[in-house]
C-alpha positions, 0 to 999 in steps of 0.5 A: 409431771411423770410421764409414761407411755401408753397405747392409743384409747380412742381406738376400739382396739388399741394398738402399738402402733399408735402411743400415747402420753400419760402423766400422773395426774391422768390416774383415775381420770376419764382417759384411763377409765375409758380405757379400763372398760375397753372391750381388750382385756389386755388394755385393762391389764396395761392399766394396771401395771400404768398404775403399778409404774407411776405409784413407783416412780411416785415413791421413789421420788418421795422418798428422794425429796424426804432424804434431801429435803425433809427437814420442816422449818420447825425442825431446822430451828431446833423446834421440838413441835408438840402439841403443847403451849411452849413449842406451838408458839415458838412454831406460831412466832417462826412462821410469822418471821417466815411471812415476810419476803426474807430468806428462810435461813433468816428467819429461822436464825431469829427464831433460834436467837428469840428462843436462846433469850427465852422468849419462848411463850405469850407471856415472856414475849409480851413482858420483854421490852421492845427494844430487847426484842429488836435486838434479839432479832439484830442478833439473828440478822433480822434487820430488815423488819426488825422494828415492826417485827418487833411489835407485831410479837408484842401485840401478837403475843397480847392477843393470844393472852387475852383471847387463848390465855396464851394457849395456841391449843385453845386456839386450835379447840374454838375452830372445831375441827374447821380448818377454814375456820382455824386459819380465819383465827390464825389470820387475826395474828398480826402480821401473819397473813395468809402465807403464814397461815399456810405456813403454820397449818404445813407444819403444825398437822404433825401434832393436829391430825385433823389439818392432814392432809395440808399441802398448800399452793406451794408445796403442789407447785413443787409436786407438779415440779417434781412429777408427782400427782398435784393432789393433796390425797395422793400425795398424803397416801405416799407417806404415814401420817406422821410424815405429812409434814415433812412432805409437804416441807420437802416439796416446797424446798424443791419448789423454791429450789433449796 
């Protein structure tokens, strides 16, 4: 976490003489308050330019992340995520093959390979054989779950048939704009699990607004590794809309150290 130093508070008057440790985090928080409402006019005018300071460390480092780890995981597997069927089950089934304890490169060369055979929707991965599935994984050196992969997209792909019509949006509707409720659905997806659910509503608040802002327990442990505020709305405040889940990418890269 950022650091800067600051005077002593607990002084009625504030002196150089007797420092302080301020992180990030501290904005807004009692310590700072109490100060703000010193008798000193000067501690309120440090304050400000705390603020001043670490809103620009914050931004400057944010803007370091995105140019080297920006990319989202749809995005590096050549996913054009909209919200639309075809690309939010191609997002659904990267985020299942993300969900197992395998190297991300993996999983997204599996995706790629499931993509070039045209397995792109409900439908088509339903009606695919599963050995064709199985080796479509192999080709993407997903062999480690390949076989139980295999058919947890097959009955992953029947569910979303028979309860969404193999629309991920209807999906999206029946929770109600309740992102406890939306990952409640998302987990009846098999082999999905509660980090593939965090995995899927990290990337898919670039096309559904209303999960912004998402930054699940990993992506914060990169912020606090990165020195940035471990606060879901500070962070969302650090970049448009539309970039939250580049952010939110970028900071679990950097948690993982990638």
């Amino acid at each position: 976490m950022v650091t800067l130093l600051v005077h002593q508070v607990h002084q009625q008057k504030p002196t150089p003489q007797s420092p302080i440790l301020v992180c990030a985090d501290d904005l807004g928080g009692d310590m700072l308050t109490h100060w703000a409402s010193a008798r000193d006019h000067r501690a309120r005018r440090r304050v400000r330019l705390l603020r001043l300071r670490v809103t620009r460390y914050m931004q400057v480092k944010v803007k370091q992340l995105l140019d080297e780890h920006g990319l989202t995981y749809a995005e590096e597997a050549g996913i054009k995520l909209a919200d639309k069927p075809s690309p939010l089950y191609q997002l659904l089934v990267l985020t299942v093959l993300l969900a197992h304890p395998i190297q991300a490169n993996v999983a997204v060369a599996a995706s790629q390979a499931l993509s070039k055979a045209g397995l792109t929707t409900p439908r088509k991965m339903l009606d695919a054989t599963w050995q064709e599935r199985v080796d479509t994984l192999g080709k993407g050196h997903y062999v480690r779950y390949d076989e139980s992969t295999a058919t947890a997209l097959g009955d992953g792909a029947k569910l979303l048939l028979d309860k969404y019509d193999g629309d991920l949006r209807k999906l999206h509707e029946a929770a109600g704009g309740d992102v406890d409720r939306l990952r409640k659905l998302l987990d009846e997806v098999p082999r999905i699990g509660p980090t593939g659910v965090d995995i899927f509503c990290r990337e898919a608040q670039a096309v559904w607004p209303d999960l912004r802002p998402f930054f699940d327990k990993r992506a914060l442990q990169g912020a606090r590794k990165s020195g940035l505020a471990s606060d879901a709305v500070r962070l969302a405040s650090l970049v448009p809309d539309e970039k939250s889940a580049n952010l939110a990418s970028a900071l679990v890269r950097a948690s993982l150290g990638s």
